[in-house]
C-alpha angles and dihedrals in degrees: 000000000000095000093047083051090057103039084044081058098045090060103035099043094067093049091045084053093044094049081054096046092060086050088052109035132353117207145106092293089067096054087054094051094042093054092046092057105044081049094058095045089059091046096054095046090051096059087040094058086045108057095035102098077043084245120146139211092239085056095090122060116235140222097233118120115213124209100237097063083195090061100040090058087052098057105037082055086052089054092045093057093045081050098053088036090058102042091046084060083060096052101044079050087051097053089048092055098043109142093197094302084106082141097039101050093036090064085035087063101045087068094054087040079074127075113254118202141156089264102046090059092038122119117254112234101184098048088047122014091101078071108034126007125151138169135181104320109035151324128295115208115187081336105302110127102242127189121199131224119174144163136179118299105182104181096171077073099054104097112225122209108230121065123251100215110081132093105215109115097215086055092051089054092055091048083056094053102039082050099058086039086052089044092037098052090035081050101049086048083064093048088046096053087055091266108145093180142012141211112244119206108202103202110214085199098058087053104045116055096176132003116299090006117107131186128210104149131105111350091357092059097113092178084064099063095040082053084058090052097059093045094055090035097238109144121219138231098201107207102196098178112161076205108042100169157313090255088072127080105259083357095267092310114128119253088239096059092043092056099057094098085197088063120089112212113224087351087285112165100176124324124342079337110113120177110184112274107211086194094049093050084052091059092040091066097042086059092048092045087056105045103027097061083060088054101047090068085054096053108136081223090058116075120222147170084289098053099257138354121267099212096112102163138014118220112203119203123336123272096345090140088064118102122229121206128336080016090284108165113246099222122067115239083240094052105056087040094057089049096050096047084046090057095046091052097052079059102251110156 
């Protein structure tokens, strides 16, 4: 609190100086101190945000090839120890603030206890360019040059017409049926309309009535309708979130999670402030582990009953690549690279 209180001072006693400076005398000289000082501002803010999630720029390896290879090796290893040495500080955080998730953030953190890097999310296009390949202009599936136009499927608003609340098996079954007809019939008007894919939001909230139950039967069975997909050959961009936008109620987030005051949702501090939430990362990766080992079945490089899968891109998260005020990014460095390593363990490719 004390260092938010002086860096809050930094920034707000020049402006205070420069509000009494107008009242006092009015000149150049005013112009100049004005524009240090909302430079400054900005300045300070800037590293704030920055440091904030206690990330640094040398966390992330680079693509730059220097010309001494010896050296090169040295210091990508360097960076590779000051990367472990600080996630295992997060981890170790994390273990100290458990709220009764000991299991959850512990494998949380074993995943930050590994160094995440460009290279170690990206696709790889050797294992699996024969399946899926793609360049500037469009996908290549099995080599067939494939263009993609999409648009939302959100499954989770189609009514169904049987009720979900019964217990009676043969009524299950029939929630289950009148669910792929509704998704069938909703998914053929796409086609119709020249759509050869669709985004699909999967609503953690729609899935998890309450904390550690999760729910993929009837009109919640979300293989099945990658399964349809397939069937209808309609790929599938799977947006996972856990944040799928601000359209939907909680913004996909489960009422249970937004209800835990101590949690910080999407790390936010205050707005358009985040500072990294331990607890929060810990509910994150119980989500992925959830929904992505169903994707990964559905993978277009896998090859199923149906041929191959029809799951061509992940979306993670929703507009972390905006930028708040004074063009400050949204995500933490710490936060997309949490989403992408969870991704890659669950074995998307």
């Amino acid at each position: 609190m004390a260092g938010i209180l002086l860096e809050s001072g930094v920034v707000l006693v020049p402006l205070a100086c420069a509000a009494l400076y107008v009242i006092v005398m009015s000149n150049v000289l005013l112009t100049v101190f004005g524009l240090a000082a909302v430079v400054g501002a900005g300045a300070v803010y800037r590293l704030r945000y920055h440091y904030s999630s206690g990330a640094r720029t040398d966390l992330v390896a680079t693509s730059k090839q220097p010309n001494d290879r010896g050296r090169k090796q040295t210091k990508e290893a360097d960076v590779l120890d000051r990367e472990n040495e600080d996630f295992r500080e997060i981890v170790q955080d994390a273990q100290e603030h458990c709220d009764g998730d000991n299991e959850t953030i512990q494998s949380s953190g074993a995943l930050l206890s590994e160094a995440t890097t460009p290279d170690s999310t990206k696709y790889d296009m050797e294992k699996h360019g024969g399946a899926l390949s793609y360049d500037h202009r469009c996908f290549y599936i099995d080599g067939r040059a494939t263009w993609v136009l999409a648009t939302d499927f959100d499954y989770w608003r189609l009514p169904i017409a049987l009720s979900a609340e019964s217990e009676n098996a043969k009524l299950a079954a029939g929630i289950a049926d009148a669910a792929r007809d509704t998704w069938k019939r909703a998914l053929l008007q796409l086609k119709t309309l020249g759509f050869n894919a669709v985004r699909i939001r999967f609503h953690w909230g729609f899935h998890s009535p309450s904390k550690g139950k999760y729910d993929f039967t009837g009109s919640r069975d979300v293989g099945s309708l990658l399964a349809l997909c397939e069937e209808l050959n309609i790929l599938v961009i799977a947006c996972v979130g856990p944040f799928i936008g601000s359209d939907v109620q909680g913004g996909g987030y489960p009422f249970w999670l937004i209800q835990r005051d101590h949690i910080r949702l999407r790390h936010l501090w205050r707005s358009a402030i985040k500072l990294w939430d331990d607890r929060f990362a810990a509910a994150e990766a119980e989500w992925f582990d959830k929904i992505i080992s169903i994707l990964t079945k559905h993978e277009v490089v896998t090859k199923n009953a149906h041929g191959r899968g029809c799951v061509v891109v992940v979306q993670l998260e929703n507009h972390l690549g905006a930028h708040g005020m004074l063009g400050l990014p949204l995500a933490l460095h710490d936060e997309t690279r949490l989403l992408a390593h969870m991704a890659r363990e669950r074995v998307l490719r």
